[in-house]
C-alpha positions in Angstrom: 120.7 91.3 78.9 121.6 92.6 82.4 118.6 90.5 84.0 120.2 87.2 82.1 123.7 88.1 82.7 124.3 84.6 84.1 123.3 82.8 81.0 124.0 85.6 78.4 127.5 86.4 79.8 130.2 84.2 77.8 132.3 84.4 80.7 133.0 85.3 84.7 133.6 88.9 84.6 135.7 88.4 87.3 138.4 86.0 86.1 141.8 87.5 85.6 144.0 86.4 82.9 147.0 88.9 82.8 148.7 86.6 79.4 145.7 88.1 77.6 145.3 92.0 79.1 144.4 94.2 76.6 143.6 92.3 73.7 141.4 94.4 70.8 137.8 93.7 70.3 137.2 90.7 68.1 140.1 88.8 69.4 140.6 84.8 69.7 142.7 83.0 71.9 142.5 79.2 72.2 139.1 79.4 70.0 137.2 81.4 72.7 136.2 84.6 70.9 136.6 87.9 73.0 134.2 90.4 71.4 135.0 93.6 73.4 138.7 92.3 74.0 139.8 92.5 77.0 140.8 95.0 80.0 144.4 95.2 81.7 144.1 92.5 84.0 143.1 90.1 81.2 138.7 90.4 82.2 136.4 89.5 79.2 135.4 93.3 78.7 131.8 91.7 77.1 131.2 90.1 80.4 131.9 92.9 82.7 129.4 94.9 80.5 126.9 93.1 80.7 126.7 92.4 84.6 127.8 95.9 85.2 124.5 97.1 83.3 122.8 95.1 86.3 124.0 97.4 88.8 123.4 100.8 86.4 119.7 99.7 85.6 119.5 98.8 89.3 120.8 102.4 90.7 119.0 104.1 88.3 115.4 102.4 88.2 115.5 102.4 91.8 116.4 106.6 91.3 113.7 107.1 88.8 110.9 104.7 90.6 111.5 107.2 94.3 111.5 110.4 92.6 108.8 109.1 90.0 106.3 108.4 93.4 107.4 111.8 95.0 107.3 114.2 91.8 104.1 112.7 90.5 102.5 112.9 93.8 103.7 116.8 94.4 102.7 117.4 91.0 99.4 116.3 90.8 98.6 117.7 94.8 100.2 121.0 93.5 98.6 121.3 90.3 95.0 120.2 91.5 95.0 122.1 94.7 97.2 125.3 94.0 97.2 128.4 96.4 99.6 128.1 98.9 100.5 124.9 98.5 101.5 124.9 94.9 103.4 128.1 96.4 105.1 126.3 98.7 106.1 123.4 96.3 106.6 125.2 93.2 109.7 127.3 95.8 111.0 123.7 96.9 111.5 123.1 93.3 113.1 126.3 92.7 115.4 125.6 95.4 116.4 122.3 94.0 116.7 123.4 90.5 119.6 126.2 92.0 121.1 123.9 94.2 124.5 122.1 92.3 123.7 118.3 92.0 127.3 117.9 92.8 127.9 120.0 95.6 124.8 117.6 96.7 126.6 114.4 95.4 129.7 115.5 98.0 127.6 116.5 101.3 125.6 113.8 101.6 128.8 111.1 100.2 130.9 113.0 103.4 128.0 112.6 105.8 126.6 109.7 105.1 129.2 107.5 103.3 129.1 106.1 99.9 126.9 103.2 99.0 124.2 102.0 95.9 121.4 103.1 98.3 122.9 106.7 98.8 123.7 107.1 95.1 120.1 106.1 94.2 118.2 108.5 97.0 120.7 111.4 96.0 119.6 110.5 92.3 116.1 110.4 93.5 116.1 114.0 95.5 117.7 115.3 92.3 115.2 113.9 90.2 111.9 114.9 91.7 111.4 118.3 90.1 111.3 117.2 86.3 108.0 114.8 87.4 106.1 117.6 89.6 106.5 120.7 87.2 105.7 118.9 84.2 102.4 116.8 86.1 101.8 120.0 87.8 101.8 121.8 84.4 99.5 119.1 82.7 96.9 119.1 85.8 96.7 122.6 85.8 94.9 122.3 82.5 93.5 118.9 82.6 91.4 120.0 86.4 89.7 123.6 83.8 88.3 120.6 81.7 84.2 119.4 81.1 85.0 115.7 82.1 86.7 116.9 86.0 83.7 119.1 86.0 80.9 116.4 85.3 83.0 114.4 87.7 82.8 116.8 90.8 79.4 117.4 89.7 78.4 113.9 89.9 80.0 113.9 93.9 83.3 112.3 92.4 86.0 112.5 95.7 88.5 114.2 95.7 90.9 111.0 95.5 88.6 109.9 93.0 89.1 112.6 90.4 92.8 112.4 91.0 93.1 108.6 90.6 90.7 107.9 87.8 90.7 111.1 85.6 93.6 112.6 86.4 96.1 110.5 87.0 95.4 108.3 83.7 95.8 111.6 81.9 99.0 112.0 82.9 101.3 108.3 82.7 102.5 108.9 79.2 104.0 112.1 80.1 105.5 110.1 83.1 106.6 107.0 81.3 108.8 109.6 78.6 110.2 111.1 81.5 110.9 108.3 83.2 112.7 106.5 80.0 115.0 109.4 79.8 116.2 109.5 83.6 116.6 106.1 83.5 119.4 106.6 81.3 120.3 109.9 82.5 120.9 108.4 85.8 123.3 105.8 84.9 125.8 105.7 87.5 128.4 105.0 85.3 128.2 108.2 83.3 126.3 110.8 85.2 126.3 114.2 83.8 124.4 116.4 85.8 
């Protein structure tokens, strides 16, 4: 809906009519039907739904997309490598994880200013840690199995095991995470 909200929206969601303010869902005035009622300065509420889910779905898409790439890429680097590095990461992520999202939120809103692209890269560096553990986890165990074997055995690079075996291994676990954030991340009703 919020990709057709031009056609799909029964009316400007900007239009003010303050005769109608705050008239009940399922109201009609002058045979135009108002399904969600309407707001105190008269705005079809159905309207401003729909192309405010444009701007939720764009915030947090763009949220989940940036921490998708980082937190997969740590991940899988962390889990197939491990030593130090996977140290080193795995202590970022603790970091993060005891850091307040809010106390975030406020620091970087004071320093840098609010705006759509600050919400979505604060949304982003929150986000990170939920794709690297849980790729990191399922590498872990994927890189002690026969096929990544054969594979290095075969001269597979490096980049090759972690593209073609791994990687593949790993989307669904990315795609459930990913539908969750995505709604997580709504601007409009962040609960961190």
């Amino acid at each position: 809906m919020a990709l057709f909200a031009s056609v799909l929206a029964p009316r400007n969601p900007l239009t003010q009519t303050l005769a109608i303010r705050l008239q009940p869902p399922g109201t009609t005035i002058e045979g135009k039907l108002y399904l969600l009622g309407t707001d105190q300065l008269g705005r079809d509420l159905l309207s401003r739904t729909i192309y405010g889910a444009q701007i939720s779905l764009l915030v947090s898409g763009g949220a989940v997309l940036l921490s998708a790439l980082v937190g997969v890429l740590l991940g899988v680097v962390s889990g197939y490598y491990g030593g130090r590095l996977d140290f080193v990461l795995m202590k970022l992520a603790d970091i993060q994880l005891a850091f307040p999202f809010v106390l975030l939120a406020i620091a970087v809103v004071a320093i840098v200013g609010s705006s759509l692209t600050t919400m979505t890269v604060v949304l982003a560096f929150s986000g990170w840690v939920i794709y690297t553990r849980t790729v990191r986890a399922a590498v872990l165990s994927l890189r002690e199995r026969e096929f990544i074997d054969a594979a290095q055995a075969l001269g597979s690079s490096t980049f090759r095991i972690l593209i073609q075996h791994l990687f593949p291994n790993v989307v669904s676990l990315i795609l459930v995470i990913a539908s969750v954030e995505v709604a997580k991340n709504d601007p409009a009703g962040i609960h961190h």
